[in-house]
PDB file of N, CA, C and O in Angstrom:
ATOM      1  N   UNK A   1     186.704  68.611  88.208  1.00  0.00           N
ATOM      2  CA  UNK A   1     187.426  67.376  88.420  1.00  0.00           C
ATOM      3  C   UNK A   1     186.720  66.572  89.514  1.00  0.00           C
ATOM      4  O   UNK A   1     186.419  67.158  90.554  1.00  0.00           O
ATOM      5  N   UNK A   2     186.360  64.946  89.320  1.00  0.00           N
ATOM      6  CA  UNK A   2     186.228  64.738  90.141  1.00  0.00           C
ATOM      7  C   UNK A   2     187.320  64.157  91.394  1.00  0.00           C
ATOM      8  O   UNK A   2     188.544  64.027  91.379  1.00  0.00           O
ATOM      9  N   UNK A   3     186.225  63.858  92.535  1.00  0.00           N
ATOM     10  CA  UNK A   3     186.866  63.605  93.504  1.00  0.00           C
ATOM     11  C   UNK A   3     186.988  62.207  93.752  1.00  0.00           C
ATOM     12  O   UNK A   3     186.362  61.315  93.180  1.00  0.00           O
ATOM     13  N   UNK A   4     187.974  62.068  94.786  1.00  0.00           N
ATOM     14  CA  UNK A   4     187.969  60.217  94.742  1.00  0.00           C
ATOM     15  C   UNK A   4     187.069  59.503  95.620  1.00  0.00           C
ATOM     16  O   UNK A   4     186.637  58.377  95.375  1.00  0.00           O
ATOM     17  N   UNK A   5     186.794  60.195  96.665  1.00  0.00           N
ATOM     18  CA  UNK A   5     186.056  60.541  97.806  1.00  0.00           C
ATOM     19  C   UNK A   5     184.605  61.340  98.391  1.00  0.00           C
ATOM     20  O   UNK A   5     184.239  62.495  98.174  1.00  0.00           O
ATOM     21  N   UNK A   6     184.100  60.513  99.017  1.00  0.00           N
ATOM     22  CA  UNK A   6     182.843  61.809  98.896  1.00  0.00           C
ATOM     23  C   UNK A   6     182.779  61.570 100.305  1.00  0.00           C
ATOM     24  O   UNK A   6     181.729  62.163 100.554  1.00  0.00           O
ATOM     25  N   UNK A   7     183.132  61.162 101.278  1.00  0.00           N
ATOM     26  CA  UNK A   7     182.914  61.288 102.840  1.00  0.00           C
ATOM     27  C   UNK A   7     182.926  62.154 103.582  1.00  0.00           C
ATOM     28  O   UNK A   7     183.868  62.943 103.507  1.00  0.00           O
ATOM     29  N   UNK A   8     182.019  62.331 104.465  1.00  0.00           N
ATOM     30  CA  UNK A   8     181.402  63.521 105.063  1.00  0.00           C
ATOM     31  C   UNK A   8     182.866  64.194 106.018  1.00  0.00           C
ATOM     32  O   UNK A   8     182.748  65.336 106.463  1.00  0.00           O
ATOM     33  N   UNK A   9     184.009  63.523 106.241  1.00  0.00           N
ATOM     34  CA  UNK A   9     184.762  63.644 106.962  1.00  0.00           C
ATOM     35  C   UNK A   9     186.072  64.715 106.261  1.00  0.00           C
ATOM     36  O   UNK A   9     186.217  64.703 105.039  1.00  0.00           O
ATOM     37  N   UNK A  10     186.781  65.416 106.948  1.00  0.00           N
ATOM     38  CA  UNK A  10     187.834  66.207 106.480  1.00  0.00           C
ATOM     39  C   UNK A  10     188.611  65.050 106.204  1.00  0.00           C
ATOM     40  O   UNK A  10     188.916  64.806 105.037  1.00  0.00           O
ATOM     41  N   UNK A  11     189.064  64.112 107.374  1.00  0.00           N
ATOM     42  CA  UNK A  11     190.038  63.275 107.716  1.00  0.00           C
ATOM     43  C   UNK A  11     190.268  62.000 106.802  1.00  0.00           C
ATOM     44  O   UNK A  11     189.244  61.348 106.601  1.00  0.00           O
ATOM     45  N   UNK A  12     191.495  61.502 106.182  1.00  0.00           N
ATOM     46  CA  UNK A  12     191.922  60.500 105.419  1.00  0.00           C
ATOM     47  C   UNK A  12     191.579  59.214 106.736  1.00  0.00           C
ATOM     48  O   UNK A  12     191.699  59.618 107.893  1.00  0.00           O
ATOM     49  N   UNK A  13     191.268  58.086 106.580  1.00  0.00           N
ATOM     50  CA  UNK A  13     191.467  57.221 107.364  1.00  0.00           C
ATOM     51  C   UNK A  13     192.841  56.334 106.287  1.00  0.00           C
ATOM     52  O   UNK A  13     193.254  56.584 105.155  1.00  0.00           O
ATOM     53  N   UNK A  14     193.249  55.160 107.386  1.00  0.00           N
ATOM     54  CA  UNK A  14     194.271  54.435 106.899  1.00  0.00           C
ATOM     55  C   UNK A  14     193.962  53.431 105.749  1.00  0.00           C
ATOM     56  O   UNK A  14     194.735  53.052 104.868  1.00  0.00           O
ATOM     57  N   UNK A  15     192.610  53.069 105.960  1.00  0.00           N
ATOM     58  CA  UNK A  15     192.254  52.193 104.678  1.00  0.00           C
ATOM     59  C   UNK A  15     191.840  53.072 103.511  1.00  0.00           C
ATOM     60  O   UNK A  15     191.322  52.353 102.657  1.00  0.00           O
ATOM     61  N   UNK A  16     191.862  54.171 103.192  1.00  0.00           N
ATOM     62  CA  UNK A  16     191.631  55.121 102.327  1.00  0.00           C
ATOM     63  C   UNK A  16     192.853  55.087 101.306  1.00  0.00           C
ATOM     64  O   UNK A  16     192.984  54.843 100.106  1.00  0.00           O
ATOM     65  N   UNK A  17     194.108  55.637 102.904  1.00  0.00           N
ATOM     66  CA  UNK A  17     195.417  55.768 102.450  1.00  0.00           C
ATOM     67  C   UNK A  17     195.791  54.546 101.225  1.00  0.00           C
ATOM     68  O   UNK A  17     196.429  54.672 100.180  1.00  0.00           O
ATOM     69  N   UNK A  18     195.154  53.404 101.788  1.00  0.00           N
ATOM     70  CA  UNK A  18     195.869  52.197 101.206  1.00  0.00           C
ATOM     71  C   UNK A  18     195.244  52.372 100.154  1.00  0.00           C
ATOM     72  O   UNK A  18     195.992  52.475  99.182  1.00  0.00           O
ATOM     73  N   UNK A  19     194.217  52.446  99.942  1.00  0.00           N
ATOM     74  CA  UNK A  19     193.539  52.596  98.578  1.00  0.00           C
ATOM     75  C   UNK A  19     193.952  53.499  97.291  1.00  0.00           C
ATOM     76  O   UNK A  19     193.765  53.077  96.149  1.00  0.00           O
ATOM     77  N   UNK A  20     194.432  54.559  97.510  1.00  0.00           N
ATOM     78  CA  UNK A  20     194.923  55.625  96.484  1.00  0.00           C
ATOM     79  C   UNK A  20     196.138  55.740  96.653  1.00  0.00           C
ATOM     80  O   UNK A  20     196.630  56.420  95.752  1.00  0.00           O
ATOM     81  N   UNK A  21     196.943  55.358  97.468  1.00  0.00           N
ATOM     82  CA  UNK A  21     198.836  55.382  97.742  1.00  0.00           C
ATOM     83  C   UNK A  21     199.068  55.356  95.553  1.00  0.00           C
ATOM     84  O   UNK A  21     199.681  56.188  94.884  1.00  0.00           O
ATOM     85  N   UNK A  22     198.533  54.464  95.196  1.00  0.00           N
ATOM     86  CA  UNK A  22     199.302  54.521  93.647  1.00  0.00           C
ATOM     87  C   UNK A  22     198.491  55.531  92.958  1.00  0.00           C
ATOM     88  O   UNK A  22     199.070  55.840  91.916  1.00  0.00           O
ATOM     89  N   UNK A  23     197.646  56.024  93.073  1.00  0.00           N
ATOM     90  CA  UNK A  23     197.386  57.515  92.330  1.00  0.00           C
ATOM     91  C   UNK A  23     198.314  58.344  93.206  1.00  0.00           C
ATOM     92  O   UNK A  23     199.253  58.728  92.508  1.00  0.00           O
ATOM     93  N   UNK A  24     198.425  58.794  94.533  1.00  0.00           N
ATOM     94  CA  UNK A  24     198.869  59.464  95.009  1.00  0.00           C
ATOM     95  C   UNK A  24     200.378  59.468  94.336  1.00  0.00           C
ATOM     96  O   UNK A  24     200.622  60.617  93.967  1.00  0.00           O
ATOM     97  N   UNK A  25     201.515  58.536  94.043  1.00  0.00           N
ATOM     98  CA  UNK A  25     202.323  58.123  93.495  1.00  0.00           C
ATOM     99  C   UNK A  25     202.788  58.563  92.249  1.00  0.00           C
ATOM    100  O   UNK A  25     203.886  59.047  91.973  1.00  0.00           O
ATOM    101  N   UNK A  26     201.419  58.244  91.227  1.00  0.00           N
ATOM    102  CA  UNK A  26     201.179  58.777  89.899  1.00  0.00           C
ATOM    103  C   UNK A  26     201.199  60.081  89.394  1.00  0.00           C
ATOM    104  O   UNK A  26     201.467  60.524  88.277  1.00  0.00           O
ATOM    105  N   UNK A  27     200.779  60.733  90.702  1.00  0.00           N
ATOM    106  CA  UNK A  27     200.661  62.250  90.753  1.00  0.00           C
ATOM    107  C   UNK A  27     199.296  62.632  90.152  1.00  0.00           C
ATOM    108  O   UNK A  27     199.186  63.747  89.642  1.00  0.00           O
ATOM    109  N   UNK A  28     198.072  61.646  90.179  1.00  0.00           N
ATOM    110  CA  UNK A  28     197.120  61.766  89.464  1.00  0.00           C
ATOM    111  C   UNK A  28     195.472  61.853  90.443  1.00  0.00           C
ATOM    112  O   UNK A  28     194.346  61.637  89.996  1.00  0.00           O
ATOM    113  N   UNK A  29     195.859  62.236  91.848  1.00  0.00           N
ATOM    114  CA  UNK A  29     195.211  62.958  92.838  1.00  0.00           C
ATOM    115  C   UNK A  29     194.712  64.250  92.375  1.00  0.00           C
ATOM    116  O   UNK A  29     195.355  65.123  91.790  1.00  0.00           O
ATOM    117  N   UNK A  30     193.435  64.258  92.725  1.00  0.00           N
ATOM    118  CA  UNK A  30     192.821  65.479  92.611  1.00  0.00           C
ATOM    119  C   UNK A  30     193.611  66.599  93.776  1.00  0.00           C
ATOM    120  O   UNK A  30     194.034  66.113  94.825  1.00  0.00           O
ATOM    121  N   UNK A  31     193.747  67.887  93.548  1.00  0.00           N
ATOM    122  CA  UNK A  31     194.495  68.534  94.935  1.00  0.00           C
ATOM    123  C   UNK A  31     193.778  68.072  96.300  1.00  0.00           C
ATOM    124  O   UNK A  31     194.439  67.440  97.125  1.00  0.00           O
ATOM    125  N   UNK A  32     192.276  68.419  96.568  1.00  0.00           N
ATOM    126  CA  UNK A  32     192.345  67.879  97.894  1.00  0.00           C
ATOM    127  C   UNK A  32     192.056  67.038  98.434  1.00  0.00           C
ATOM    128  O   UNK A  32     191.780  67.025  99.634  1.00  0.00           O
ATOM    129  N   UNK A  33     192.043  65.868  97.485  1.00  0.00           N
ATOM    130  CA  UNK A  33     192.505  64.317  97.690  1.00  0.00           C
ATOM    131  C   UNK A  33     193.633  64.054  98.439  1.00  0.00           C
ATOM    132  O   UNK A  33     193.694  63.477  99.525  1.00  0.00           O
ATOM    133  N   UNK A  34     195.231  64.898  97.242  1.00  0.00           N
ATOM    134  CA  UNK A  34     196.280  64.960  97.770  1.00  0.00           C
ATOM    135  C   UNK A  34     196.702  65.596  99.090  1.00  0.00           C
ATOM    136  O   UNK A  34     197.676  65.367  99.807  1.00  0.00           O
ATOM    137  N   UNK A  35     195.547  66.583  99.222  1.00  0.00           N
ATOM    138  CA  UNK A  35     196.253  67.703 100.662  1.00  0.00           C
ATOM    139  C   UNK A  35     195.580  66.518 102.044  1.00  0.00           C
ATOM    140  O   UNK A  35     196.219  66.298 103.073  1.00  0.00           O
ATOM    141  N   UNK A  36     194.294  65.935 101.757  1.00  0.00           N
ATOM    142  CA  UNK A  36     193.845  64.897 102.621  1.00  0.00           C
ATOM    143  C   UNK A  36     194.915  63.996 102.680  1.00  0.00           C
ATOM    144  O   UNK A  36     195.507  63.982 103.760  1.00  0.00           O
ATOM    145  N   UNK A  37     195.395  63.103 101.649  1.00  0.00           N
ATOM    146  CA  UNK A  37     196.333  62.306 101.668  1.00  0.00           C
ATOM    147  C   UNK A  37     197.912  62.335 102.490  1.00  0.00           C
ATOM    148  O   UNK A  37     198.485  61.335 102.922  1.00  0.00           O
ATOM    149  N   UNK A  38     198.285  63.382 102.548  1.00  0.00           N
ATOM    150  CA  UNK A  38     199.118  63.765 102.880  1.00  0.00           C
ATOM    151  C   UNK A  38     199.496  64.655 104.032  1.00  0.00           C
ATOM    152  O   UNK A  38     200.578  64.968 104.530  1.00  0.00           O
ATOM    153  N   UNK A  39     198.238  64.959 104.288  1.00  0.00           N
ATOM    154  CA  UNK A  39     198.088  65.232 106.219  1.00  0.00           C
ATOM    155  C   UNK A  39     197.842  63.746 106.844  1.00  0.00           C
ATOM    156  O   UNK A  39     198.145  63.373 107.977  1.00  0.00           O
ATOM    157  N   UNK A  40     197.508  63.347 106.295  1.00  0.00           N
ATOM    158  CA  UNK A  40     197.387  61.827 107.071  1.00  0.00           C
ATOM    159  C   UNK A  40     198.933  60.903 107.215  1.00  0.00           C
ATOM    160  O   UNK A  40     199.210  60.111 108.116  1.00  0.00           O
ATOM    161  N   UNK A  41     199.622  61.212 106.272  1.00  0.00           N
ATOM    162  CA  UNK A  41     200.798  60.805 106.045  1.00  0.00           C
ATOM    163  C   UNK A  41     201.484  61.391 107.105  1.00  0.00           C
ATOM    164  O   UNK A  41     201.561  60.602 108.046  1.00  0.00           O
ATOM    165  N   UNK A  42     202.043  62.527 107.336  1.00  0.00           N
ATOM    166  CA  UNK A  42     202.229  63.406 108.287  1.00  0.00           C
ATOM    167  C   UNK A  42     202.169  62.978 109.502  1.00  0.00           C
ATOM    168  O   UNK A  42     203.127  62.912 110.273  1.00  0.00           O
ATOM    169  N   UNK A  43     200.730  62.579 109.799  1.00  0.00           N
ATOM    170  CA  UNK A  43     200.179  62.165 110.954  1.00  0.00           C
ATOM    171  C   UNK A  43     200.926  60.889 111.499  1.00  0.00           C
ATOM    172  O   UNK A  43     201.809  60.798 112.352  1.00  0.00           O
ATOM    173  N   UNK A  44     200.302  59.947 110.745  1.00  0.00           N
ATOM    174  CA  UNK A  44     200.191  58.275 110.849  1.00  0.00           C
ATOM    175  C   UNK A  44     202.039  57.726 110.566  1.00  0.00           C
ATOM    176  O   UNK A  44     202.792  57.653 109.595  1.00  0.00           O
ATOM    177  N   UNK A  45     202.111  57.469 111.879  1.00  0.00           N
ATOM    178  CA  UNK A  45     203.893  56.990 111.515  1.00  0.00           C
ATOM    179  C   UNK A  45     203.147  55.115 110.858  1.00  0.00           C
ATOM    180  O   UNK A  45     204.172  54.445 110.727  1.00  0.00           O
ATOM    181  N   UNK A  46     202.389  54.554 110.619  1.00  0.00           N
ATOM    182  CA  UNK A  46     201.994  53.323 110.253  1.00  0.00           C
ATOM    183  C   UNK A  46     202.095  53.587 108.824  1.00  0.00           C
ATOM    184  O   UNK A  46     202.965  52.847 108.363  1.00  0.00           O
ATOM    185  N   UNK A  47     201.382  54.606 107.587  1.00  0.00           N
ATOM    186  CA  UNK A  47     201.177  55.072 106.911  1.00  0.00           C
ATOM    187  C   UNK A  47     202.076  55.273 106.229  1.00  0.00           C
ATOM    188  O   UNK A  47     202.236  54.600 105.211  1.00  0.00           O
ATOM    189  N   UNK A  48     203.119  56.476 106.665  1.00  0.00           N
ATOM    190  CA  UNK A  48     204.447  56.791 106.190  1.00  0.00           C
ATOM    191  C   UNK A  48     205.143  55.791 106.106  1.00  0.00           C
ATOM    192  O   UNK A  48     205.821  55.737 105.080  1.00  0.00           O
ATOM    193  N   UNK A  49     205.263  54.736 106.998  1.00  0.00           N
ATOM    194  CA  UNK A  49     206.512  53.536 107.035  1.00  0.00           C
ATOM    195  C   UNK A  49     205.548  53.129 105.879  1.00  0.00           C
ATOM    196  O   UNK A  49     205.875  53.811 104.908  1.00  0.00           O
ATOM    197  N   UNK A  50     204.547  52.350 105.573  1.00  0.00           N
ATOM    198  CA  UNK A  50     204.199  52.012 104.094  1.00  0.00           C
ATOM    199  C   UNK A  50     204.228  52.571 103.024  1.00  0.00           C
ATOM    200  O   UNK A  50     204.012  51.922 102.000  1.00  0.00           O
ATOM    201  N   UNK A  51     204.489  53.854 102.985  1.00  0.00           N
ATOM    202  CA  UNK A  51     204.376  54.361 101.769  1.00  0.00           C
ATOM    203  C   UNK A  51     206.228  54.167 101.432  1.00  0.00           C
ATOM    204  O   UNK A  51     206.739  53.676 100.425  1.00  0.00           O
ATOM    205  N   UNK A  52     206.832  54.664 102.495  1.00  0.00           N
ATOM    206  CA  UNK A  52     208.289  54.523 102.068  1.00  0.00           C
ATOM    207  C   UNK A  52     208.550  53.331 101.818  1.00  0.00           C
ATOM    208  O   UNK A  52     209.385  52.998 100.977  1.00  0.00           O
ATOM    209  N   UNK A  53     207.757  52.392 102.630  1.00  0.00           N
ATOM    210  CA  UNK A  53     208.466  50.533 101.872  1.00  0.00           C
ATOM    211  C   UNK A  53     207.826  50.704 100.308  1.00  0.00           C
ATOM    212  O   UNK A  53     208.547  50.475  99.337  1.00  0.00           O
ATOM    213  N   UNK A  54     206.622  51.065 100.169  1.00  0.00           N
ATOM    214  CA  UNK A  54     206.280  51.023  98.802  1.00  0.00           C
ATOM    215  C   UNK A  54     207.265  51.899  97.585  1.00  0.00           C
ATOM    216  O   UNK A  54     207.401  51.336  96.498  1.00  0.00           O
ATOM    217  N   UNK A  55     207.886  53.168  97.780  1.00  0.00           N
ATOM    218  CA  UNK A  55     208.313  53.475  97.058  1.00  0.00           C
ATOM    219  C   UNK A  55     209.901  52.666  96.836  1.00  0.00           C
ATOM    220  O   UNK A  55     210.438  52.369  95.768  1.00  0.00           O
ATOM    221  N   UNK A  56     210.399  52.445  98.235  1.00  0.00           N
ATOM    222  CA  UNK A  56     211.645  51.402  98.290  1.00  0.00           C
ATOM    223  C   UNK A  56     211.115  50.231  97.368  1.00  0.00           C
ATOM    224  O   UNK A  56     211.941  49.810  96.558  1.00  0.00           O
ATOM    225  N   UNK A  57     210.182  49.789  97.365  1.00  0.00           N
ATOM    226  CA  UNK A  57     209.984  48.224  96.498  1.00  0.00           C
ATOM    227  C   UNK A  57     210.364  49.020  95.010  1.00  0.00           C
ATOM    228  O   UNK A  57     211.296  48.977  94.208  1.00  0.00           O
ATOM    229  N   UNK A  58     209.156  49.715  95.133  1.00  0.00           N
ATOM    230  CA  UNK A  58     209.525  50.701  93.470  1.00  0.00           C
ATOM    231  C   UNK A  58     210.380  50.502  92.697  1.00  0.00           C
ATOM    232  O   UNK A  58     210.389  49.923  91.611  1.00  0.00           O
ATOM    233  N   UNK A  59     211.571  51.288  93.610  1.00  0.00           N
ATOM    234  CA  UNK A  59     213.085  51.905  93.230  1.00  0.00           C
ATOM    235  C   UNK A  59     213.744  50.394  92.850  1.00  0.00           C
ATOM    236  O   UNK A  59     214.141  50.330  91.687  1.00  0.00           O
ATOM    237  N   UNK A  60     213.888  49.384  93.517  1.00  0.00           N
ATOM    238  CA  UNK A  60     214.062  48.166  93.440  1.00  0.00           C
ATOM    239  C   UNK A  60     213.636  47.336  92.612  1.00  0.00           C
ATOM    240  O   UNK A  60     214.516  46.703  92.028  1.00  0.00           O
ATOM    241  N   UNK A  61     212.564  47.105  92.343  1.00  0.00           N
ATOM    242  CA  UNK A  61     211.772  46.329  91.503  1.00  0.00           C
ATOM    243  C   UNK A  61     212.299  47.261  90.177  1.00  0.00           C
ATOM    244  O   UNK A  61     212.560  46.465  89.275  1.00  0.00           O
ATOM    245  N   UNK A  62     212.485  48.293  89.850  1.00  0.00           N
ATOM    246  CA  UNK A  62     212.850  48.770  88.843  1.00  0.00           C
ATOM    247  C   UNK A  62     213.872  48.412  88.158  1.00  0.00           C
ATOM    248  O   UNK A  62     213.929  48.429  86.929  1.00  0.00           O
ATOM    249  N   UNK A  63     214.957  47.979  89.094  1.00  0.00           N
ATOM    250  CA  UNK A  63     216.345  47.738  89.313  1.00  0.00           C
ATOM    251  C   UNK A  63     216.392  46.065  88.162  1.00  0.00           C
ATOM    252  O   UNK A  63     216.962  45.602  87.173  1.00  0.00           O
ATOM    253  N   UNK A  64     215.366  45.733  89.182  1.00  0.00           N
ATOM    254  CA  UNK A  64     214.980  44.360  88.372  1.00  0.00           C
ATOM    255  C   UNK A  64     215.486  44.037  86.846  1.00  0.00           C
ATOM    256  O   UNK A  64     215.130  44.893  86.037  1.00  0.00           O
ATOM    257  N   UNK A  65     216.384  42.768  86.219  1.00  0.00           N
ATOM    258  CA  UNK A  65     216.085  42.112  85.125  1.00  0.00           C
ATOM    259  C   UNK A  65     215.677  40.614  85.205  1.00  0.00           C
ATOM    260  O   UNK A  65     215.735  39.820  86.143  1.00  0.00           O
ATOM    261  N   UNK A  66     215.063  40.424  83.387  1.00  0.00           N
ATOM    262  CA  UNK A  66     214.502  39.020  83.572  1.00  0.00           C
ATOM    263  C   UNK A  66     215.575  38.134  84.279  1.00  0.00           C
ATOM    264  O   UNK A  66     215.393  37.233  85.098  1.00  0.00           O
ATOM    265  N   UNK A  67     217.039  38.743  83.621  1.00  0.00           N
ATOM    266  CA  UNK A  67     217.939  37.456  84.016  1.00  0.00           C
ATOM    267  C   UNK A  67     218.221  37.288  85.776  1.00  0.00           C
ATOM    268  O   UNK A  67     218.553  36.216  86.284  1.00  0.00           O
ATOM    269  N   UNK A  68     218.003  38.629  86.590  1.00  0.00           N
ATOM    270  CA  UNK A  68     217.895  38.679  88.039  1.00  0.00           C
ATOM    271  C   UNK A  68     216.405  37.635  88.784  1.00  0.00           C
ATOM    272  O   UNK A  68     216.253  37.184  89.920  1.00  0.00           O
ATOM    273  N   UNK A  69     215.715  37.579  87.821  1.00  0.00           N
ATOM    274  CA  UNK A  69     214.492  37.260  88.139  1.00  0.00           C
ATOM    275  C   UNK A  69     214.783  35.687  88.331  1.00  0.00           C
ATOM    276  O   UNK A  69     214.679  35.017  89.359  1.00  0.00           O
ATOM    277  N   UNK A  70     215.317  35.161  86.588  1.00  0.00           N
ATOM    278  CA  UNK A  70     215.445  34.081  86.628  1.00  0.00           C
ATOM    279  C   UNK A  70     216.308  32.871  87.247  1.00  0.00           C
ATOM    280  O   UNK A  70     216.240  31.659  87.046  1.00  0.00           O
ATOM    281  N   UNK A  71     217.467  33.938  88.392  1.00  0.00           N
ATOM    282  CA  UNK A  71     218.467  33.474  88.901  1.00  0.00           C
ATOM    283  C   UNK A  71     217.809  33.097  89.966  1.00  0.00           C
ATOM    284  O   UNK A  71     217.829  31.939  90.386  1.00  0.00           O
ATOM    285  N   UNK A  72     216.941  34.381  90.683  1.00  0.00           N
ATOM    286  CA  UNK A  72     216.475  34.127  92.070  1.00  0.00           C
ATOM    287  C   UNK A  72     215.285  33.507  91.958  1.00  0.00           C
ATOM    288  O   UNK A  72     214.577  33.806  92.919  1.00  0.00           O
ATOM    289  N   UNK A  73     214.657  32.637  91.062  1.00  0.00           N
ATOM    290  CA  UNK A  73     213.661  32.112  91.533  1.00  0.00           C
ATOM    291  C   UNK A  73     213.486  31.973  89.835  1.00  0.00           C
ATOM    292  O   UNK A  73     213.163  32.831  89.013  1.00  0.00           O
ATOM    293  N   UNK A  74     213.863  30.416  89.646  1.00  0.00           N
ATOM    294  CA  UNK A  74     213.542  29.837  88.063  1.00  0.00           C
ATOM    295  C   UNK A  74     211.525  30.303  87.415  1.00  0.00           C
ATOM    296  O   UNK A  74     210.931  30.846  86.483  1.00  0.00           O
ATOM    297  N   UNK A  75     211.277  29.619  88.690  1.00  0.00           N
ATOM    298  CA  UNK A  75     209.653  29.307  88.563  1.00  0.00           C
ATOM    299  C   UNK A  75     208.955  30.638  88.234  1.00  0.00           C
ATOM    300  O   UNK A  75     208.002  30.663  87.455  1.00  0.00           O
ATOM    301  N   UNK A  76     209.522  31.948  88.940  1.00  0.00           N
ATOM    302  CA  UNK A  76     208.876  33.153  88.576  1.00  0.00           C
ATOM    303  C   UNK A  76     208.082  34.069  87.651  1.00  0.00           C
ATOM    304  O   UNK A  76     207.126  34.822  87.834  1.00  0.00           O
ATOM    305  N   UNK A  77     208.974  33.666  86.376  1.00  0.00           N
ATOM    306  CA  UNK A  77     208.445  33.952  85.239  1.00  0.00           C
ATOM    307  C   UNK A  77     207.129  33.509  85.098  1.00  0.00           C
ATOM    308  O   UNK A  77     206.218  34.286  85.383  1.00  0.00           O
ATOM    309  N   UNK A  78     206.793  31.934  84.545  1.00  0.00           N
ATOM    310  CA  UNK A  78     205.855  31.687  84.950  1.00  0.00           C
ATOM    311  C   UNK A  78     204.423  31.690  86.092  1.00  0.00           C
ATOM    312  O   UNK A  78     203.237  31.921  85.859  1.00  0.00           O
ATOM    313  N   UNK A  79     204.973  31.411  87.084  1.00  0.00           N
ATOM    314  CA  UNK A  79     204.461  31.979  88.414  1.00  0.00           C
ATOM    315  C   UNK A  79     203.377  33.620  88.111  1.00  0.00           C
ATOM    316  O   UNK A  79     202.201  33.763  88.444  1.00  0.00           O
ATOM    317  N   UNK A  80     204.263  34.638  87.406  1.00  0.00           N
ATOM    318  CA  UNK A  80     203.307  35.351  86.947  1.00  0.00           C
ATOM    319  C   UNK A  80     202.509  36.012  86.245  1.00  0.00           C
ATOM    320  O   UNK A  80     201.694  36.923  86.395  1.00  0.00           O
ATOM    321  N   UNK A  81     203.185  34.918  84.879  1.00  0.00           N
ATOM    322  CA  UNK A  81     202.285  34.905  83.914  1.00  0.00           C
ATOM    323  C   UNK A  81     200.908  34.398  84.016  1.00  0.00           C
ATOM    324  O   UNK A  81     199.984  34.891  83.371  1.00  0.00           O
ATOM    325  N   UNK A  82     200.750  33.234  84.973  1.00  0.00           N
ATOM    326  CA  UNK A  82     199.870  32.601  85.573  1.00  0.00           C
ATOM    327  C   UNK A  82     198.852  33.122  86.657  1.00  0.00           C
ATOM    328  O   UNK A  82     197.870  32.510  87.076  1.00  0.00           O
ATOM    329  N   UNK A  83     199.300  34.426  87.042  1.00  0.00           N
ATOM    330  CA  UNK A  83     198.724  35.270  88.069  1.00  0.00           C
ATOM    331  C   UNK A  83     197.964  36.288  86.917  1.00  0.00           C
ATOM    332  O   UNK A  83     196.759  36.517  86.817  1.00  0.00           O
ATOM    333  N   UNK A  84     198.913  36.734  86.214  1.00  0.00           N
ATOM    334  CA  UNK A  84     198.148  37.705  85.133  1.00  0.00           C
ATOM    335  C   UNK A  84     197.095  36.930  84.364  1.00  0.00           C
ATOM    336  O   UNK A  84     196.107  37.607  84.078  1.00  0.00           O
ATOM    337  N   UNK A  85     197.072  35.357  83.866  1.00  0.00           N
ATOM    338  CA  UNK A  85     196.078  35.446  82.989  1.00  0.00           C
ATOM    339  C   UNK A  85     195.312  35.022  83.584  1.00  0.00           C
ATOM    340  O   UNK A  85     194.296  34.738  82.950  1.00  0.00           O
ATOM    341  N   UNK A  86     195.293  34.750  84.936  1.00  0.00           N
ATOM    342  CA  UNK A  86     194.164  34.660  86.143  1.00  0.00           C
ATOM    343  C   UNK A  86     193.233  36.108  86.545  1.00  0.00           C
ATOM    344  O   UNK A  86     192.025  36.317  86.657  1.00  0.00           O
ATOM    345  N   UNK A  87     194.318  36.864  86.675  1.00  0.00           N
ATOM    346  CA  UNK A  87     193.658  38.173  86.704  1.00  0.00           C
ATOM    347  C   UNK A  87     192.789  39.016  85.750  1.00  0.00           C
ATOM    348  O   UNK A  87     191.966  39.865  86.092  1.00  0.00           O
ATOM    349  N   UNK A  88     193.198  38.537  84.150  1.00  0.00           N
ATOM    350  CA  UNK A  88     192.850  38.475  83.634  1.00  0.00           C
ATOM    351  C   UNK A  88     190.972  37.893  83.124  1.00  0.00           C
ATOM    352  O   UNK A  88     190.050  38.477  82.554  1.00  0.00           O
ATOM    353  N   UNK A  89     191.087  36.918  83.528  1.00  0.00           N
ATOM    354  CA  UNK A  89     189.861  36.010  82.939  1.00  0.00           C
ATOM    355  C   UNK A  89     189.028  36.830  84.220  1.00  0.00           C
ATOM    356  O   UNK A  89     187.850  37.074  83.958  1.00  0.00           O
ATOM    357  N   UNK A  90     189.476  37.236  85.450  1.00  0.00           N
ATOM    358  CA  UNK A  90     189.031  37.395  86.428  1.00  0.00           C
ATOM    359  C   UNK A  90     187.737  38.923  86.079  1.00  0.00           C
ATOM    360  O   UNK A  90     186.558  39.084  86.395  1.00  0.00           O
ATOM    361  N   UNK A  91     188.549  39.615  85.448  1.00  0.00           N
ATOM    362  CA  UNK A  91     188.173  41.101  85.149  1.00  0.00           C
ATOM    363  C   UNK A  91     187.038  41.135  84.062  1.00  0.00           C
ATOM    364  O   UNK A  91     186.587  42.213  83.674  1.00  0.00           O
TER     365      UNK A  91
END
């Protein structure tokens, strides 16, 4: 399997963290990707508070319907359809 990482270092840094938080999530971390990942978590109270806002958005955003969407903000829909086919042409 590969790895996500090839740095000479044991240690996760924080811009790492940010980088794989949604594999880590996915559950689709190699193990000692995950065991790196997650000593750092441990560590880093900066880290942990992001990962828990991220899974809080999660749980929430899940919660989400179009018609919630379209109450709190008409323009939205659009708004990111317009982001996607930007992202799109982008890729």
């Amino acid at each position: 399997m590969m790895r996500l990482f090839r740095r000479r270092t044991a240690e996760l840094v924080c811009i790492e963290f940010v980088e794989i938080v949604t594999s880590y999530l996915d559950g689709a971390l190699p193990v000692p990707d995950r065991e790196r990942f997650e000593r750092h978590f441990d560590a880093c109270p900066h880290c942990e508070l992001y990962l828990l806002q991220l899974r809080e958005t999660i749980e929430l955003t899940g919660q989400l319907t179009v018609d919630d969407i379209d109450a709190l903000h008409p323009e939205a829909r659009d708004d990111l359809m317009a982001a996607f086919r930007s992202y799109q042409s982008d890729g």
